[in-house]
N, CA, C and O of each residue as an XYZ file, in Angstrom:
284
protein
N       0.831     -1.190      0.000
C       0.000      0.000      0.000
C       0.876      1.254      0.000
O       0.373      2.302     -0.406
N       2.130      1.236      0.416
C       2.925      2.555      0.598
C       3.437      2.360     -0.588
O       4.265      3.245     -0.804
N       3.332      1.520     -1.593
C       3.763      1.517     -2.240
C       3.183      2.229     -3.763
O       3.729      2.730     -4.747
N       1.979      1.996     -3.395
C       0.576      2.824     -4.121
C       0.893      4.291     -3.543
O       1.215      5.154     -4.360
N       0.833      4.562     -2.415
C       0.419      5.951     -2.130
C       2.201      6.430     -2.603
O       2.092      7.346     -3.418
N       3.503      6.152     -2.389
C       4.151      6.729     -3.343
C       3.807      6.716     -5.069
O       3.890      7.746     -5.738
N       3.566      5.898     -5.426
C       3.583      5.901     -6.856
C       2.778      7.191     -7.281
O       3.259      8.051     -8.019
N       1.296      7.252     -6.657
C       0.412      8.595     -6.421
C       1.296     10.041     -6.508
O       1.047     10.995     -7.246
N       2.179      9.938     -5.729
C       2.810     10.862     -4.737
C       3.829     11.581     -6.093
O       3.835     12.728     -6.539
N       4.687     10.283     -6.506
C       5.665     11.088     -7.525
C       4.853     10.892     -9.005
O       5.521     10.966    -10.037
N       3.531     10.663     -9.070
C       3.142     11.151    -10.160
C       2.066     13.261    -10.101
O       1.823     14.177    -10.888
N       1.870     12.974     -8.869
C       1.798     14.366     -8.191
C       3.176     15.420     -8.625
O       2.949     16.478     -9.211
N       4.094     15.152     -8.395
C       5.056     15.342     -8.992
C       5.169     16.016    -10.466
O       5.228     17.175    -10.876
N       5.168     15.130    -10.876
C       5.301     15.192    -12.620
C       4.125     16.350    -12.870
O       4.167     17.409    -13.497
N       2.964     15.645    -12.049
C       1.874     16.701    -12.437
C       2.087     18.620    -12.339
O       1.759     19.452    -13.185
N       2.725     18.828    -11.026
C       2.958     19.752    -10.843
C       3.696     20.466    -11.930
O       3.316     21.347    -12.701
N       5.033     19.764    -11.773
C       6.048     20.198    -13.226
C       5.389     20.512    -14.391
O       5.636     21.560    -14.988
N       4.599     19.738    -14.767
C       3.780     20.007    -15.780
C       3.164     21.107    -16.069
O       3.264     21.701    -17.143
N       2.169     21.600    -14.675
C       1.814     22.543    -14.757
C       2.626     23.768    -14.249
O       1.747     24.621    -14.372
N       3.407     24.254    -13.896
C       4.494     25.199    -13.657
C       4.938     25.251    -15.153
O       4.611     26.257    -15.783
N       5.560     24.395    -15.709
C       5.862     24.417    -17.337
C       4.897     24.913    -18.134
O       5.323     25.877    -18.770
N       3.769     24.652    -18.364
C       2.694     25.311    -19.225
C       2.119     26.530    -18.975
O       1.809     27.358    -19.832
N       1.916     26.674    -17.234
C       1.282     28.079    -16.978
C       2.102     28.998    -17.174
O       3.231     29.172    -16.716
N       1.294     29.777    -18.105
C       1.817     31.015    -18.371
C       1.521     32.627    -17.002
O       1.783     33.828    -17.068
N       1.045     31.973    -16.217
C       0.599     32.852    -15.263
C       1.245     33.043    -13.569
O       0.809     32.427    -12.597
N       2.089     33.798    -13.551
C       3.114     33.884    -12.577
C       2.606     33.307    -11.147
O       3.005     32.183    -10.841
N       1.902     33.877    -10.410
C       1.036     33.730     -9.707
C       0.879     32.021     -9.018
O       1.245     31.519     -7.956
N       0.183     31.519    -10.168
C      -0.190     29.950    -10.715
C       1.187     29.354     -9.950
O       1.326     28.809     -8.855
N       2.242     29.735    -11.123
C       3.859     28.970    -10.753
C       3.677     29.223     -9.434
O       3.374     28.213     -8.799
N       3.783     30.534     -8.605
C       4.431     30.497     -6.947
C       3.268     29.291     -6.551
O       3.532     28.118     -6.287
N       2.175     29.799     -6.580
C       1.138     28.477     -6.098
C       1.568     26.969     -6.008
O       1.648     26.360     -4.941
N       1.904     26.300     -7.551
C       2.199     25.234     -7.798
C       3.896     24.964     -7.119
O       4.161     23.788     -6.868
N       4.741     25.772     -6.902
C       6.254     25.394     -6.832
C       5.795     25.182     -4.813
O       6.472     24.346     -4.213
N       5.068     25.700     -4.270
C       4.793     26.039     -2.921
C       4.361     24.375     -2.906
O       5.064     23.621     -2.234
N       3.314     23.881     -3.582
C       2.712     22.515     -3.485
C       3.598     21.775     -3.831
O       3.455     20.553     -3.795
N       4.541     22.278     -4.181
C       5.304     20.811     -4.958
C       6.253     20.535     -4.036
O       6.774     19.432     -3.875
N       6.552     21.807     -3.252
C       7.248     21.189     -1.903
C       7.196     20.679     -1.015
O       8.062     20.022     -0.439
N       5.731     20.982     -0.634
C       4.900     19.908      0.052
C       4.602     18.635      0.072
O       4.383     18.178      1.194
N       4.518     17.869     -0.876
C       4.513     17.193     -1.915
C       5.619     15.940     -2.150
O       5.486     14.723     -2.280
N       6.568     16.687     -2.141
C       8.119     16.032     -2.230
C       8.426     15.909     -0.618
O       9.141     14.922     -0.448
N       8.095     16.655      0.773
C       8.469     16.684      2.092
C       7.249     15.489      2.081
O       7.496     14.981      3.175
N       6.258     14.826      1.624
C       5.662     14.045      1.703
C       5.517     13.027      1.766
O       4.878     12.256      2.482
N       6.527     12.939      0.482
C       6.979     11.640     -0.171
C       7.596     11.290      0.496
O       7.335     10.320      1.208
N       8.828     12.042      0.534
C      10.038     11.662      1.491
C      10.026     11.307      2.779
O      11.042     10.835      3.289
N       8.787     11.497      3.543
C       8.446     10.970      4.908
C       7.833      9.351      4.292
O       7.968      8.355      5.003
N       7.487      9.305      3.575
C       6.725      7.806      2.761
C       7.933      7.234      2.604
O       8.123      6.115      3.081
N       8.787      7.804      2.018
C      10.248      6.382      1.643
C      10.812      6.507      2.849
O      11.034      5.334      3.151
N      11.138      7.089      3.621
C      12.040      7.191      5.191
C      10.952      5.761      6.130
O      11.378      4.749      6.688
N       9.628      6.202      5.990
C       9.045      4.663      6.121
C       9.181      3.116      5.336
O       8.934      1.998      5.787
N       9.461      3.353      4.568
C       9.275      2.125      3.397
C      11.163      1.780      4.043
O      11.387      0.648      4.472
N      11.937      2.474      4.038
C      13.058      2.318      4.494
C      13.292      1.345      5.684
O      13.834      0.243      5.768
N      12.798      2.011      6.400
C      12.439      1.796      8.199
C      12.270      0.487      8.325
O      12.933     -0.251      9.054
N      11.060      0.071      7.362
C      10.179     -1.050      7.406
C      11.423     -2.338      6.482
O      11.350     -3.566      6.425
N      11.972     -1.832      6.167
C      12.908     -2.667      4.873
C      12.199     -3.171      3.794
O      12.532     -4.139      3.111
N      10.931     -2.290      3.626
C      10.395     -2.818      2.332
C      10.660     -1.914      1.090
O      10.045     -2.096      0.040
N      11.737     -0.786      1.265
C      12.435     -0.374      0.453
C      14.220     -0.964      0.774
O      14.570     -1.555      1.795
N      14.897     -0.692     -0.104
C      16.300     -0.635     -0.077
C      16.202      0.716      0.217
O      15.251      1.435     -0.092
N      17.322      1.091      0.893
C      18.462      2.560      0.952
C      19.117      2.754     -0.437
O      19.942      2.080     -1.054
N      18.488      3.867     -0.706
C      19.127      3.927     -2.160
C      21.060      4.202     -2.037
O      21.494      3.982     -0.907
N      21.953      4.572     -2.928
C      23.236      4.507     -2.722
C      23.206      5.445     -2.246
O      22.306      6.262     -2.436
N      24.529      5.677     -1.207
C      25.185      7.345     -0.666
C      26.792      7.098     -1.752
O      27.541      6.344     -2.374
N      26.412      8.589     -1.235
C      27.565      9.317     -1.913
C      29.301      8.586     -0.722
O      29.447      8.189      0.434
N      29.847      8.706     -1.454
C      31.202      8.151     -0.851
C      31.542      9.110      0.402
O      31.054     10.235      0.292
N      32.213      8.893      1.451
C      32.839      9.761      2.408
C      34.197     10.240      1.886
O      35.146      9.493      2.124
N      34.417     11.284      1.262
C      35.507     11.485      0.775
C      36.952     11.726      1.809
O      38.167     11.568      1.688
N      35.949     12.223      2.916
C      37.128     12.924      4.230
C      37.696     11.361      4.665
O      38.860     11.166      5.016
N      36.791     10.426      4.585
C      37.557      9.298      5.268
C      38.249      8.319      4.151
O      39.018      7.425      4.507
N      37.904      8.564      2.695
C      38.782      7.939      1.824
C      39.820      8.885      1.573
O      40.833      8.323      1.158
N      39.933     10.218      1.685
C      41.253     10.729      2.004
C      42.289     10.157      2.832
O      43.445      9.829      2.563
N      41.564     10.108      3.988
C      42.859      9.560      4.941
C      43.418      8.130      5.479
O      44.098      7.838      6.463
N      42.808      7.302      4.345
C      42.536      5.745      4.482
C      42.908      5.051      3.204
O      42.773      3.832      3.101
């Protein structure tokens, strides 16, 4: 099921983009870029669960560079 309500979530997404891209009406954009942050802080509480639960993987991290410097 979290798996539905993300899929929802980053097609919300796309949707937004979409509309920020087409509207020609300034206004509209601040509206839509405001939701889309919402939106994405949403999601991201949804995969930090799916994580948690181990019914996602941890996607890759970035390397520790400070400790492959000195190692």
């Amino acid at each position: 099921m979290m798996y539905h309500f993300g899929l929802m979530n980053y097609s919300g997404i796309g949707n937004y983009g979409m509309a920020i891209s087409a509207s020609q009406r300034s206004d509209l954009v601040t509206s839509f870029s405001r939701l889309l942050v919402e939106v994405v802080k949403y999601a991201e509480d949804g995969v930090n669960i799916m994580i948690d639960e181990e019914w996602l993987e941890q996607p890759p991290l970035a390397a520790d560079r400070d400790e492959l410097a000195k190692g």
